[in-house]
C-alpha positions as CSV (number, residue, x, y, z in Angstrom):
1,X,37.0,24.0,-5.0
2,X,37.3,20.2,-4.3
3,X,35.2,20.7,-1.2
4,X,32.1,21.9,-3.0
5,X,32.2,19.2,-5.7
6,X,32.6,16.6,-2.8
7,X,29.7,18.3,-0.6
8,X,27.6,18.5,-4.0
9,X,28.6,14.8,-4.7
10,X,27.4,13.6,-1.4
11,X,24.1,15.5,-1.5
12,X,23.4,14.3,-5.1
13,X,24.4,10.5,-3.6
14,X,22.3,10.9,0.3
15,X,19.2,12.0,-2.5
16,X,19.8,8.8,-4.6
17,X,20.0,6.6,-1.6
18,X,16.6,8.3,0.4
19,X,14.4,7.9,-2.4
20,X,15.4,4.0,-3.5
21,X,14.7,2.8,0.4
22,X,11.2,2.3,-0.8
23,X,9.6,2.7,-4.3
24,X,6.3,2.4,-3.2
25,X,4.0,4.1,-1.0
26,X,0.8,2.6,-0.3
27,X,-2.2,3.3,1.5
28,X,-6.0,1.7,2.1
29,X,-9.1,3.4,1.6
30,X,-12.3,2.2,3.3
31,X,-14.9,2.5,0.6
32,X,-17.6,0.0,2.8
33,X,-20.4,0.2,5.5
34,X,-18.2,-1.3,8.1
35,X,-15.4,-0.4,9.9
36,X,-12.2,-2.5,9.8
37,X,-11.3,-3.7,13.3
38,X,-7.9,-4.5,10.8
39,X,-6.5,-4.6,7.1
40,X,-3.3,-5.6,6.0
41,X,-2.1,-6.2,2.9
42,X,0.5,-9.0,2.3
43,X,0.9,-9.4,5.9
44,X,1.7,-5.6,6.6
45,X,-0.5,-4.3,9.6
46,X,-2.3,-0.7,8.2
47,X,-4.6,-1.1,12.0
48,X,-8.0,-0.2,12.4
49,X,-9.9,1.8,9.6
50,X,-13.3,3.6,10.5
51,X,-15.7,3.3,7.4
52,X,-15.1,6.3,4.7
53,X,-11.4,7.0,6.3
54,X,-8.2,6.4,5.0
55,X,-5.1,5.1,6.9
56,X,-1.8,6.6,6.4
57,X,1.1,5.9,3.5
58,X,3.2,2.7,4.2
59,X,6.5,2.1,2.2
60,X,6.6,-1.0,0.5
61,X,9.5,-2.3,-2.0
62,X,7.2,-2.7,-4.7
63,X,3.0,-4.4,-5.0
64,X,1.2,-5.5,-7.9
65,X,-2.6,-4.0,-8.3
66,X,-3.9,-7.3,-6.5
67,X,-1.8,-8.4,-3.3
68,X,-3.0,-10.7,-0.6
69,X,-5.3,-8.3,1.7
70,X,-6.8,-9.4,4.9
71,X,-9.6,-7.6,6.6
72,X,-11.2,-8.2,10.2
73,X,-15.2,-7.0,10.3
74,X,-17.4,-8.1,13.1
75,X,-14.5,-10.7,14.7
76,X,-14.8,-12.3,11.1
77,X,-11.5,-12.4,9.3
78,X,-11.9,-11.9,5.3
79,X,-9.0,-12.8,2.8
80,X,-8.3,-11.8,-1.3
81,X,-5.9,-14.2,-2.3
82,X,-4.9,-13.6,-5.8
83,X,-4.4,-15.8,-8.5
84,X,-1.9,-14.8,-10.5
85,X,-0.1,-12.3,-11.3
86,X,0.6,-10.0,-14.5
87,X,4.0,-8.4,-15.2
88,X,2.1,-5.1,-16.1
89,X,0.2,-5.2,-12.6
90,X,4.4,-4.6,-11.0
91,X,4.5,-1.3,-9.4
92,X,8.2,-0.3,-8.0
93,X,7.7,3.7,-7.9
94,X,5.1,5.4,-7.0
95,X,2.1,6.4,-4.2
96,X,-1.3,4.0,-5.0
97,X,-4.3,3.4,-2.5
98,X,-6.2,0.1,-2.4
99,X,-10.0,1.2,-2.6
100,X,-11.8,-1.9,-0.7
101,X,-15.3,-2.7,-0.4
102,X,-17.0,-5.4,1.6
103,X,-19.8,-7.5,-0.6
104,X,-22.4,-9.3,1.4
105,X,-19.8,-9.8,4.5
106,X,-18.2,-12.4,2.8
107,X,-16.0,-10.8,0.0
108,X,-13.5,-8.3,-0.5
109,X,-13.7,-5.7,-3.7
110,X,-10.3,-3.9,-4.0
111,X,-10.1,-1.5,-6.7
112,X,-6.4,0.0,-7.1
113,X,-5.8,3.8,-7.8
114,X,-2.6,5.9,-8.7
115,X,-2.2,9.2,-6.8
C-alpha cells in the first residue's frame, strides 16, 4: 500500500516540476510583406520567418505584452524598445504569439494575442 502512495506522490510531484520549468510559451507571427532574415525577442533567436508563417513555441520564464524585439529585413536591423512597463502587461502562464508588422521599413507593429 505504501508503494502506490509513494509512486502516486512522485507522479503528482514529476507533473508539478514539468509544468513550472517554463510558464510561458511564446511564438512570432509574421503579419508583413517581408520576410524576416531574423526576429528575436529579448535577445532569444526564433530564426528566419517567411512572410504570413509562423515560427514554432519557445519557452520563456515569463514576457510582458511589449518586450524588446529585433527584426533583420533586407540586411537592415529593426528594434522595439519599450518604454515601460505595466504590472498588468506580466504574463508567467500561458501560450501568446507576438503578431508583428513592418511600417514603412523602418518600424516595428507588434500586436500581442493569447492562444
Amino acid at each position: 500500500m505504501n508503494i502506490k502512495l509513494l509512486i502516486a506522490l512522485s507522479a503528482i510531484l514529476l507533473l508539478f516540476i514539468g509544468c513550472g520549468e517554463y510558464g510561458v510559451q511564446l511564438r512570432i507571427q509574421n503579419n508583413s510583406q517581408f520576410d524576416f532574415q531574423d526576429v528575436s525577442v529579448n535577445n532569444v533567436s526564433f530564426g528566419p520567418l517567411n512572410q504570413d508563417a509562423q515560427s514554432k513555441y519557445l519557452p520563456f520564464e515569463s514576457i510582458y505584452e511589449r518586450e524588446f524585439v529585433q527584426v533583420v529585413i533586407n540586411d537592415k536591423v529593426l528594434k522595439l524598445i519599450p518604454e515601460d512597463f505595466d504590472e498588468s502587461e506580466y504574463k508567467s502562464t500561458g501560450d501568446y504569439t507576438y503578431m508583428i508588422d513592418i511600417i514603412n521599413e523602418k518600424y516595428i507593429s507588434l500586436n500581442f494575442k493569447s492562444e
